[in-house]
N, C-alpha and C positions, 0 to 999 in steps of 0.2 A: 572753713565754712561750717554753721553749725546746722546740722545733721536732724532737722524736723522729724517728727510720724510723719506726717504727709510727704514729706521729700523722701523717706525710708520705703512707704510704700508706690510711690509713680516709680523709683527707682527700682526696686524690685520686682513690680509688674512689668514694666518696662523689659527688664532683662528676660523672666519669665517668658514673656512674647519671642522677644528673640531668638532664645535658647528652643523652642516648642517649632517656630521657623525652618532651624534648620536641622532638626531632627527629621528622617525621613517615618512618611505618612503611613502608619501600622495598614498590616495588610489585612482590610476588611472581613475577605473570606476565611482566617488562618481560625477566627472566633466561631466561625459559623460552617467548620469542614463538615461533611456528610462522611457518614462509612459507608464504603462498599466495599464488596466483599470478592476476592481473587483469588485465584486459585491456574496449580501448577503440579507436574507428579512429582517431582524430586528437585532436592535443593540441589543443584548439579547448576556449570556455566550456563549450559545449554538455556535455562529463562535469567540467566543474568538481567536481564533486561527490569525484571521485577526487583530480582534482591537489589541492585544499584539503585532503583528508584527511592525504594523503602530505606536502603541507608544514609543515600542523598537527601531525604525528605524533598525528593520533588514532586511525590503524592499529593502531603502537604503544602506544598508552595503553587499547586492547581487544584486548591481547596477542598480535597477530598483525605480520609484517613484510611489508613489501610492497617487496623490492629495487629493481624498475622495474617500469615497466607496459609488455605487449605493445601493440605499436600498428602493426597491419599495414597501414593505411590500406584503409578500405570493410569497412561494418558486417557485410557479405557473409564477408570474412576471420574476423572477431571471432567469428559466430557458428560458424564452422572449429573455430575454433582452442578453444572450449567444447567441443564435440559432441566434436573427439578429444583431449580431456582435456590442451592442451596448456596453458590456462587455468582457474581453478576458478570463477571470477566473471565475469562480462561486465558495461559497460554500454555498452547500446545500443540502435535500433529495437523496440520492440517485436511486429513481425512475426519477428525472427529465432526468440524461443524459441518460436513456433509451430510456424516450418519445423522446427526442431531437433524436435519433438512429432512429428509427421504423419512423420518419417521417422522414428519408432518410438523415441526416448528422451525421455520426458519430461521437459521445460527447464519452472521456474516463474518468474514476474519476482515479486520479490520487495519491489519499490518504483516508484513513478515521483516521477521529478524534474520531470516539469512534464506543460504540457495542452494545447497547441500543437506543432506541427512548426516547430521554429526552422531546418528546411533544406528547404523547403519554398517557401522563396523564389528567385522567380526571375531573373536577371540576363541581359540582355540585349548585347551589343556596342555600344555607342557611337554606333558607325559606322549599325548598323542602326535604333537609337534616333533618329539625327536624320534617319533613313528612314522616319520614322515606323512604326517596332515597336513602340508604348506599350502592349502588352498582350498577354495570354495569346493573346486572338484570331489578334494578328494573324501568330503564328509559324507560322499554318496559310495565309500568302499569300505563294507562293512569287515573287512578282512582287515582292512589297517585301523579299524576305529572299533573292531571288536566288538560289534553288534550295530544296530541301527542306530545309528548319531543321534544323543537327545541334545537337542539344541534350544538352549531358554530364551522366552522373549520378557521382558517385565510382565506383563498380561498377556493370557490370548485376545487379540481383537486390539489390541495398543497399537501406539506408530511403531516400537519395536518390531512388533511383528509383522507388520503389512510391508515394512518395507524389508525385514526380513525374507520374508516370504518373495517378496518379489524378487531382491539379489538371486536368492535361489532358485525361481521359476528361470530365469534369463540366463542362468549358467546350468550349461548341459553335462551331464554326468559321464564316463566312457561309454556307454552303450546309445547314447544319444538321448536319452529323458531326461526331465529337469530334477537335478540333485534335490528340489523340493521333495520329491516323491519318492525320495531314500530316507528322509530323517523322519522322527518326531518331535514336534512343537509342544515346548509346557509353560508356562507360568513361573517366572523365577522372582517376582517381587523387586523389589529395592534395592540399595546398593549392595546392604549387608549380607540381605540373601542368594544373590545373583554371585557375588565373588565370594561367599562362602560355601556356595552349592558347585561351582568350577573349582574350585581350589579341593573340597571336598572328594570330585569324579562324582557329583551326582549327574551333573551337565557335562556333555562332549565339548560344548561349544556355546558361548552365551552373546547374543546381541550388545553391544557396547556403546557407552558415552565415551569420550578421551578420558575420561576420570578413571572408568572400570579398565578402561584398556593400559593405561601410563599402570594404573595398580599392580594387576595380573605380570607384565612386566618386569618392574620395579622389585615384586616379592618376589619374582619366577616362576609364579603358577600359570601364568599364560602367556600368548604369545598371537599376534595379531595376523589373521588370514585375507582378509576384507578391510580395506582402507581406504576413508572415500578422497583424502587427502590427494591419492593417486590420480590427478586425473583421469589418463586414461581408462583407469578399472571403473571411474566413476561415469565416462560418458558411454562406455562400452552397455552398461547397465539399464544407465537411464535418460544418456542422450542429451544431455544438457541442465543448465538450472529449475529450480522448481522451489517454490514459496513453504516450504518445511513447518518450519514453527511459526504459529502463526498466532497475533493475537484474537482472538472469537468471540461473538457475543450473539445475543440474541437479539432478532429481528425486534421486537417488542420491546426492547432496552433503549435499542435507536431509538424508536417512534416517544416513548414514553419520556427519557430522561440523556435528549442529546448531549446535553451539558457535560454529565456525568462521562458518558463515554468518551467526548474531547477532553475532559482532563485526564480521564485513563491512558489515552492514545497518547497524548504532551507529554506526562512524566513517563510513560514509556522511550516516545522519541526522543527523549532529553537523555533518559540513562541511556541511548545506545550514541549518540552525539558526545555523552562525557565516557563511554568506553573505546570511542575511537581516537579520543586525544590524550587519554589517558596511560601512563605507564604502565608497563604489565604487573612490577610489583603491589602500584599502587592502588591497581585492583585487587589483588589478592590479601594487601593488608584490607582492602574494605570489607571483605565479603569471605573471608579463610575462616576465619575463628565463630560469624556468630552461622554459618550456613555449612559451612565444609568442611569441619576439621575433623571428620574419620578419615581424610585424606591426609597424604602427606602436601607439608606446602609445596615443594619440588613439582608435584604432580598436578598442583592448581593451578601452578606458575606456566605448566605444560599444557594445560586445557587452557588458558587463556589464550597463549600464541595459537594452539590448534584453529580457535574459534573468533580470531579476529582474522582467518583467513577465507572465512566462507560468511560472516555476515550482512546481511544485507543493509548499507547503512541508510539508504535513503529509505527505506519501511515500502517499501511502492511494491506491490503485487501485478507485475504485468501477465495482460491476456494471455500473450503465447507460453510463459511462463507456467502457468495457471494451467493450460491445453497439455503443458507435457507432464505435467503431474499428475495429469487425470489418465494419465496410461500408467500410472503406478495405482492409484486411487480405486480405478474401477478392471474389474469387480471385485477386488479385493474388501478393499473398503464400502462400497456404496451399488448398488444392481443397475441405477442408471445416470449415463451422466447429470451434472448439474450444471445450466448454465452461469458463464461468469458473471454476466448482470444480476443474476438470483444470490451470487454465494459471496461477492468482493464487493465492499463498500472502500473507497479509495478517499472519499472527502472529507474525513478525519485527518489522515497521514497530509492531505495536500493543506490544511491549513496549522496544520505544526509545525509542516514544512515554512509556509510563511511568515510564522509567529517566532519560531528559532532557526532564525538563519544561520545556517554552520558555515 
C-alpha cells in the first residue's frame, strides 16, 4: 500500500493519541511545589521521619519542597527558630510547642513519632563506670565521681534536659534527695561535642541518642546507666507512654495555610509507614552517608532497631498520653498546664490516616 503525507500523518497522530493515553497524567503540583521551610536539632534517627521523607521525595510527591533542613543543634534552638518564623515545621520535644504557648503564640503538635524518650538515656565515662557509677544513684556520690557530677544535656532548656532532669528528680540519691540536686547541668552541644567532651572527662555523664550511646560503647569511652529500653526503669520513672517527638507548628500556620501543613503531616506519615515496612539495612543505606556518617554504620544499623521499638506508627497523640507527659512537662518545661484541646491538633494525622491506608 502506497504510503500518502496524509496517510503518514492520521497514522502518526493517531499513534501519538495513543501512546499520550496511556502514559500516566504528570503530577500537576510536582510544577508548582511551594517551599517550606523545617527544621530539626540534629541529623540523628530520632527525626527520621524527616530525613526519609526528603530522600523518598514524599515532600515532593505532596507538592511541597523542602531545599534543606535547619538543624541548629538543641531542641531549645528549633523551638527559636519556629516561634520567629524562621522555620514553618518543627520536629521535636514535645515541651517546646508548649514553651512557644505560655509565651503567648499558640504552637500545636501535630503528630507524634513515638512513646518513649530515646535521649533520655544516660551515659556515663568509662573511667567512672569501672569506679563503680552503674547508676542513676550513684552520680549523686561525689566520693566515687570525684567532685559534683557534670552532666551535659545538648542545651540548657532542650528535651535533653527536661527529661534529664526529671530521670533525676524521681531517682533518689542515699540520703533520700533527688540525685538532681547533687549534679551540675551544662550545655554540651551536638554530637561531636557531647562525645568529645565525655570522652575528653570534661562531662561526668552526658544525655544520650542510641547513636552517642552505641558510640561511647563501641569506642569505650562510655557506658550506659539509664536505659529507656528497660521497661521497667522506664515506667518506674515516668509511668507509662508519652507523645516525645512530636511534629509542631504554629497556630497561625493551621489557620492561614491548612494545605501546606497536610502535606507536611502526609509525607511525614508516609516516611514513618515506609520505616515500618522497611529493612533495617535498607534504612540505613537510605539515610547513613548523606545524614549520618560520623557514625559508624554498625551503630545506625543499632539505632534503627533501637527505635523501631518505641515508635509510634499510627502518629495519633492520645489525651491520657498527653496527661502523663504533662508530669514530666510541668514545671519543668512550662509554669502551667496546657490544655489538650489548646496544644494537639489530631485532624491532620486522621486524614493521612485515610488517605494512606497501611
Amino acid at each position: 500500500m502506497r504510503l500518502t503525507r496524509r496517510r503518514f500523518l492520521l497514522t502518526t497522530g493517531a499513534t501519538s493519541v495513543v501512546l499520550a493515553a496511556a502514559r500516566p497524567a504528570p503530577r500537576v503540583h510536582a510544577a508548582i511545589a511551594r517551599t517550606i521551610t523545617v527544621t530539626h536539632s540534629v541529623s540523628t534517627f530520632v527525626y527520621g521521619q524527616h530525613l526519609v521523607a526528603k530522600e523518598k521525595k514524599f515532600f515532593e510527591d505532596e507538592g511541597v519542597s523542602v531545599p534543606s533542613f535547619i538543624v541548629p543543634g538543641g531542641g531549645a534552638k528549633v523551638a527559636q527558630a519556629l516561634a520567629a518564623g524562621q522555620a514553618m515545621f518543627a520536629l521535636g520535644d514535645s515541651n517546646h510547642p508548649l514553651k512557644i504557648t505560655e509565651k503567648g503564640r499558640d504552637a500545636l503538635m501535630i503528630f507524634a513519632t513515638d512513646t518513649r524518650c530515646s535521649y533520655a538515656n544516660i551515659v556515663v565515662r568509662q573511667d567512672l563506670f569501672d569506679k563503680d557509677v552503674r547508676s542513676v544513684e550513684a552520680l549523686a556520690d561525689p566520693r566515687r565521681v570525684g567532685r559534683k557530677a557534670v552532666v551535659a544535656a545538648t542545651a540548657i532548656g532542650s528535651g535533653t534536659h527536661v527529661y534529664g532532669v526529671y530521670v533525676l528528680k524521681e531517682t533518689k540519691a542515699a540520703d533520700g534527695t533527688p540525685v538532681n540536686d547533687h549534679v551540675d547541668w551544662v550545655g554540651g552541644g551536638a554530637s561531636t561535642t557531647m562525645l568529645g567532651g565525655l570522652k575528653a572527662g570534661k562531662f561526668d555523664a552526658i544525655m544520650a541518642v542510641p547513636e552517642w550511646q552505641f558510640a561511647a560503647e563501641s569506642e569505650g569511652f562510655g557506658r550506659v546507666i539509664y536505659d529507656v529500653l528497660d521497661e521497667r526503669a522506664w515506667n518506674r520513672v515516668f509511668g507509662g507512654p508519652i507523645p516525645v517527638t512530636v511534629g509542631y507548628v504554629l497556630r497561625e500556620t493551621v489557620e492561614r495555610s491548612p494545605d501546606l501543613v497536610q502535606a507536611y503531616v502526609n509525607a511525614n506519615y508516609r516516611a514513618q509507614q515506609w520505616i515500618r515496612r522497611a529493612k533495617d539495612e535498607e534504612i540505613v543505606e537510605l539515610l547513613h552517608k548523606p545524614y549520618m556518617d560520623t557514625f559508624r554504620r554498625e551503630d545506625v544499623v543499632k539505632s534503627v532497631r533501637y527505635y523501631k521499638t518505641i515508635l509510634d506508627w499510627d502518629f495519633h497523640i492520645a489525651e491520657r498520653d498527653y496527661a502523663n507527659g504533662m508530669k514530666v512537662w510541668l514545671p519543668l518545661a512550662v509554669e502551667k498546664p496546657v490544655p489538650y484541646a489548646r496544644a494537639v491538633d489530631m485532624g491532620f494525622v486522621r486524614k493521612a490516616q485515610a488517605t494512606y491506608k497501611s
